[in-house]
Every structure is written in structure tokens, then in C-alpha cells.
C-alpha positions as CSV (number, residue, x, y, z in Angstrom):
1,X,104.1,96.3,116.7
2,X,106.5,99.0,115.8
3,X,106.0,103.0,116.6
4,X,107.0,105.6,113.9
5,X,107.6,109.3,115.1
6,X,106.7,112.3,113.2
7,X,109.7,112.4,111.2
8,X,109.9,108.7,110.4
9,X,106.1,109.4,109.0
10,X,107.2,112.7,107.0
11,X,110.2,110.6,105.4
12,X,108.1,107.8,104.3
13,X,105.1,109.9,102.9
14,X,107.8,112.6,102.0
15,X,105.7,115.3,102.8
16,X,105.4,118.4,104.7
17,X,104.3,118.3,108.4
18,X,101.3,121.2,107.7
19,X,100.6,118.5,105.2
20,X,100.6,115.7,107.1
21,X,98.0,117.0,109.9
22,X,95.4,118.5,106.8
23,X,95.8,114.4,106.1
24,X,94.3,113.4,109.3
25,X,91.7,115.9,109.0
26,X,90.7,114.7,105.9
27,X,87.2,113.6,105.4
28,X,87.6,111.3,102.9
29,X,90.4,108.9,103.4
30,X,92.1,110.6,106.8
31,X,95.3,109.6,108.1
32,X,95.7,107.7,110.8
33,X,96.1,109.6,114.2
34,X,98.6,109.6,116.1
35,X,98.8,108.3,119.7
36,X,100.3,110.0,122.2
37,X,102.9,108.8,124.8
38,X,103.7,111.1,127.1
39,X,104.9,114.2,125.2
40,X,105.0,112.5,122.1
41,X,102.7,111.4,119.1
42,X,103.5,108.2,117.5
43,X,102.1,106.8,114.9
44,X,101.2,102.8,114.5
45,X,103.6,101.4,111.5
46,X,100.8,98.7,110.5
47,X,98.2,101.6,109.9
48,X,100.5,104.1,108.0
49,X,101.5,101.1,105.9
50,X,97.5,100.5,105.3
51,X,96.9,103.9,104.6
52,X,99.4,104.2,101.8
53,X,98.3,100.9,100.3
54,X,95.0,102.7,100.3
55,X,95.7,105.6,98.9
56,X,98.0,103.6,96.3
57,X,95.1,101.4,95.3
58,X,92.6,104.4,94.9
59,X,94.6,106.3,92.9
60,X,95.5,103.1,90.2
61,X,91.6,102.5,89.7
């Protein structure tokens, strides 16, 4: 299990922070939350790779 920070997760989506947290908040397909470790969120690298080959799938249909 690997850990990606907030700017490892902006560079893969390549999109905007602001953007990144309306994401999460989405109803629909949200992005995964981060976790926090002390003072820092992290994300889970197994469930921002599912998410984009969710949202990659949807839009292909």
C-alpha cells in the first residue's frame, strides 16, 4: 500500500486543488477522501487509481 499527498493527487488528475475537494463532495461518483496522518491528508494510491478507472469507464459508455 502506497500513500499519495495532495500534490502527487493534483499531478495525476492534473487538476486544481479547489477542484479536487468539489470531487470528494460530489454526490455522484465522489473522490475518495483522504486520510489523515497527523497534520497531513493522504490519499490511498489503490483507490485514486479505482476512481480514475471509474470515471474513465463512465465516460467511454
Amino acid at each position: 500500500m502506497r500513500f499519495l499527498s495532495l500534490r502527487d493527487v493534483l499531478d495525476r488528475l492534473t487538476i486544481s486543488r479547489s477542484l479536487l475537494y468539489e470531487l470528494i463532495k460530489d454526490p455522484v461518483q465522489p473522490f475518495p477522501a483522504p486520510i489523515h496522518i497527523g497534520r497531513r491528508s493522504v490519499w490511498v494510491e489503490n483507490e485514486v487509481e479505482s476512481y480514475m478507472r471509474a470515471v474513465l469507464s463512465t465516460a467511454r459508455r
